[in-house]
VOROFI-766240 format. One record per residue (C-alpha): x, y, z. Coordinates in steps of 0.05 Angstrom, whole numbers, plus 5000, padded with zeros to 4 digits. Layout:
N
XYZ...
END
This chain:
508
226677553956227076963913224176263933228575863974229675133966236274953996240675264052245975264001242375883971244276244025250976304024252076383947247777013950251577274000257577073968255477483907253778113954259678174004264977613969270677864014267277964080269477564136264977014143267076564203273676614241276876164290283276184330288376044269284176324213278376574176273776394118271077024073263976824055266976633973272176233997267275924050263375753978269875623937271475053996265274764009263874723921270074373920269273903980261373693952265773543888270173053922263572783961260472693892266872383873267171873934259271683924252871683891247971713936243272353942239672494006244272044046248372324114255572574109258872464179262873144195268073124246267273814283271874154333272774974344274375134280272275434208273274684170266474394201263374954164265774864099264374074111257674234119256574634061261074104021255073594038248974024021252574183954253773433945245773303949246673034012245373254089250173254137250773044215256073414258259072814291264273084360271372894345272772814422266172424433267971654467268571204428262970724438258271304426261471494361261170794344253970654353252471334316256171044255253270454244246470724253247871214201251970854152254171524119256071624049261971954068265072164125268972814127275272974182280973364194287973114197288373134269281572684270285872284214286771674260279471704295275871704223280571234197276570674252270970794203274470784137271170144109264470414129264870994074269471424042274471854077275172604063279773054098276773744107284074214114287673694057288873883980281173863938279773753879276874323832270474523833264874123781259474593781255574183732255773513781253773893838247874263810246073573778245873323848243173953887237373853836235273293856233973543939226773843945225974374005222773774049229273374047233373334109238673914104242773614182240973104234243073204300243972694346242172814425241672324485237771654480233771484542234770754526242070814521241871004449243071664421237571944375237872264310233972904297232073024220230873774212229173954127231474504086224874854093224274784167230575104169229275674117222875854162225975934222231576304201226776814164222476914217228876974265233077554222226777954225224177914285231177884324232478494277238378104263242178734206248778604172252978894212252278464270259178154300257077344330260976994377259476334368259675924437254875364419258674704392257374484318253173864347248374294394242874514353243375204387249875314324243875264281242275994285249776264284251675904225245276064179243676754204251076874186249776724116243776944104245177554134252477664118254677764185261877564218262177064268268376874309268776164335270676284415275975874443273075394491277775534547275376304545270276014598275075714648278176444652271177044642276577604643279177364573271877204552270877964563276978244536274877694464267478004466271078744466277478604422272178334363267278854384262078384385254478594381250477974395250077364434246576774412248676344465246475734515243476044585248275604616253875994579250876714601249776344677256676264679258976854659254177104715255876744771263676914751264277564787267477864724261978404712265178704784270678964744269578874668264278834627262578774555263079414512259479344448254578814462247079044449242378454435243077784480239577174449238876654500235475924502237775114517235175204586231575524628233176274642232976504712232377294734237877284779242577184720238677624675238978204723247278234727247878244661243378784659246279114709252679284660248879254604242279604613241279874545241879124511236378744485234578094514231877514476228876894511227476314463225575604480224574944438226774224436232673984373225073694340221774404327228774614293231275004349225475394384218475494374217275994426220576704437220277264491222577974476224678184556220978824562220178874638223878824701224078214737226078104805230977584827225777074854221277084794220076684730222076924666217376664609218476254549213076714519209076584461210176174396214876304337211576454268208275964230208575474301202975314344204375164425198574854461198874554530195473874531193473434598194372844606188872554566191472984508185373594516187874254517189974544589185675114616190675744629192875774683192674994693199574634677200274114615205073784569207674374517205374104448207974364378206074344316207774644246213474804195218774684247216773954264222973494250221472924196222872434252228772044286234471714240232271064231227370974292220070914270217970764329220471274370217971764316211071484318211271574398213672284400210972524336202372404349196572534309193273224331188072894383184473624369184173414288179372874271179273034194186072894174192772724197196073324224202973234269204273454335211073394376209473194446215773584482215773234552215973924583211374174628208974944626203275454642199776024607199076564667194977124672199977684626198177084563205476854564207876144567212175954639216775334635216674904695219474304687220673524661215273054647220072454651227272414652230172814607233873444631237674034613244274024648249074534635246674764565246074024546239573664539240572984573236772374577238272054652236071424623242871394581247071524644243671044677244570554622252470634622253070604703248969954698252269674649259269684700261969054730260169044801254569544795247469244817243269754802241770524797238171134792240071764760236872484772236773174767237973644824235974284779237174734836244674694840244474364766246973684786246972954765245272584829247271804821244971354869247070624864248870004898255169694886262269504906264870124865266370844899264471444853270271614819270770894803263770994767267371594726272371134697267570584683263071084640268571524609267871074546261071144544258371774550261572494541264072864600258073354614253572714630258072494683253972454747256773074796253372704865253572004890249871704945252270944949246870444990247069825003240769694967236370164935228570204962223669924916215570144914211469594930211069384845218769294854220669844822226370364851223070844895225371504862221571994898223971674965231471754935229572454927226672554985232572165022237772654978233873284992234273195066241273045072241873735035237174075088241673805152
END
């Protein structure tokens, strides 16, 4: 295979292999992988058209549908990167994302027409499903030229634990690596049927949108309201005869916990591909149950190590009260567990899971010093700078050699498929009239957002006074109002007292 430089490549040699194959589908259409290209040449035309800059962001509107797609291609082709940027997301938070990024052009649907036109003396406006200019294959290779593999190819922006979201700068080559290594050792063939359930702005879409053009396969874009109602989920997987699932745990938890699998169950699914959280056996074992001859994937990584940097082929049972690992590291990625003085952990000892290698993002969207804090000179490398990504998760090598997830270092948390930082929930509750203070955590048992606060407000008064702020899946699910919150003896709230407090209310 020829070297790679750009993501771009791709999906014009697919293109040239299976032109008419369905590339990506949603509920009103479909894309064949050449007029996936034709689209996305012609968009990175008008992009061209709209601005000079090379290596800047492009702001992409995304909802459930093929146009994101072809917006994202538009921007590679344009020399640029692009940054899926939720169409529903509050307003405030879109805000703040904008003018951090300043983009060189921001790309929308019509029915986004009146969000992105708030934006429209920050950068150009160009609508994704309106009439395009043709294709200049001459400005866009000019511009393409000019990208070298390092380059960022998206940034992705997750929760802030200051209040401010962060931007994630993952390169062409970090990209190309990952996907590589994940075709072959996912044995990911071309006649594999996706349905992608991750949105565009989770970095778990990552792998259904490049593995489908790398490998030519066709992916349909689920519905989101196929998970309020499992039966139809089923009936979609069997209808498109899908064959694998790259989805969030949370996602295959739900489907789980459903009941559905009593009476229906998926009929061409053979390979599961799981990761975003953590993956218990109980879950694991009733999908197995109705489908025993599928292959499971565990994978686990942070949006910084582009995606995942650690895999687990599930070759054994497990029994409903055990631990399914993370496993070991992805090619051409080194996990180490470091203690808190940054020396390697003994196995068997817990420490701070530690990456390094080709995946490493270049850093957060104009944040140096976040970068610098999360992104650390290899303490084990005194002869020249090599990075490592500190993760803030704690895990274990045990005895079988195999990496074991087991929790937070601080307060970042998955909830729901979504990595959260409680420190941004916390900033928007605080920030309420008539709210004196707060603390936000995790209760990963049931998977909630426990809020405890003083103030004059009840809890669904709290809702209304964050809806602006944050999106709906960091909305806090438990409240426990107080008249004042205990503070340790430096003044600070007492969180593990809160927890304690919450935990044996729970135990009554």
């Amino acid at each position: 295979m020829a070297y790679l430089k750009n993501l771009t490549e791709y999906l014009e040699l697919t293109a040239k292999r299976v032109p008419d194959k369905t590339a990506f589908a949603d509920e009103t259409g479909m894309l064949s992988f050449s007029e996936l290209l034709s689209l996305g040449c012609r968009l990175g035309t008008e992009v061209c058209a709209a601005t000079e800059r090379v290596n800047a962001p492009v702001a992409v509107f995304t909802d459930r549908s093929v146009y994101p797609i072809a917006g994202f291609i538009g921007a590679l082709m344009s020399g640029n990167f692009y940054v899926p940027v939720d169409a529903s997301m509050p307003p405030e938070r879109m805000a703040a994302i904008m003018e951090e990024l300043s983009p060189a052009a921001i790309l929308y649907r019509e029915c986004d027409k009146e969000t992105a036109e708030r934006f429209s003396g920050m950068a150009p406006l160009v609508a994704l499903d309106g009439d395009t200019p043709e294709e200049n294959g001459e400005l866009l290779a000019q511009r393409r030229a000019k990208v070298l593999d390092i380059d960022p190819a998206y940034v992705i922006y997750t929760s802030g634990s200051t209040g401010k979201p962060k931007g994630i700068v993952i390169s062409h080559r970090s990209v190309i690596d990952f996907i590589e290594w994940m075709a072959e050792k996912c044995f990911i063939a071309e006649d594999e049927v996706l349905a992608n359930q991750a949105p565009f702005f989770f970095d778990l879409s990552v792998k259904d949108l490049w593995l489908t053009m790398k490998c030519g396969l066709t992916a349909y874009i689920l519905p989101k309201k196929l998970f309020l109602f499992p039966k139809l989920l089923i009936s979609f997987l069997n209808e498109k005869k899908v064959t694998t699932l790259i989805w969030a745990t949370s996602a295959f938890n739900l489907a789980a916990n459903s009941g559905v699998f009593k009476k229906y169950a998926p009929e061409t699914v053979r390979k599961v591909i799981l990761g975003g959280e953590t993956l218990y056996a109980k879950q694991l074992n009733a999908w197995r149950a109705v489908l025993p001859e599928a292959e499971y994937i565990n994978l686990y990584g942070p949006t910084e190590v582009t995606v995942d940097c650690t895999y687990y082929i599930i070759d054994r049972e497990f029994s409903n009260g055990e631990s399914v690992p993370i496993g070991s590291a992805c090619e051409n990625m080194e996990v180490v567990l470091l203690d808190e003085e940054l020396n390697p952990a003994p196995d068997g000892t817990a420490g701070e899971i530690c990456v390094r290698g080709i995946g490493l993002s270049r850093g957060y969207f104009g944040d140096p010093e976040k970068t610098a804090a999360a992104f650390v000179r290899d303490p084990r490398n005194p002869y020249f700078a090599d990075r490592l990504y500190r993760t803030g998760d704690i895990g274990v090598i045990n005895p079988d050699g195999l990496i074991y997830y087991v929790c937070r270092k601080d307060g970042q948390i998955k909830h729901i498929g979504y990595r959260i930082e409680l420190g941004e929930v916390e900033s928007a509750v605080n920030a309420m009239p008539g709210i004196r203070e707060c603390a936000a955590f995790h209760d990963g048992e049931e998977d909630k957002i426990v809020l405890a606060y003083s103030g004059d407000i009840d809890g669904a008064g709290v809702i209304d006074g964050i809806k602006n702020l944050v999106p709906k899946y960091m909305y806090p699910n438990v409240f426990l109002r107080r008249d004042e919150l205990p503070h340790n003896p430096n003044g600070k709230i007492d969180r593990p007292r809160l927890r304690k407090e919450y935990q044996d209310g729970k135990d009554i």
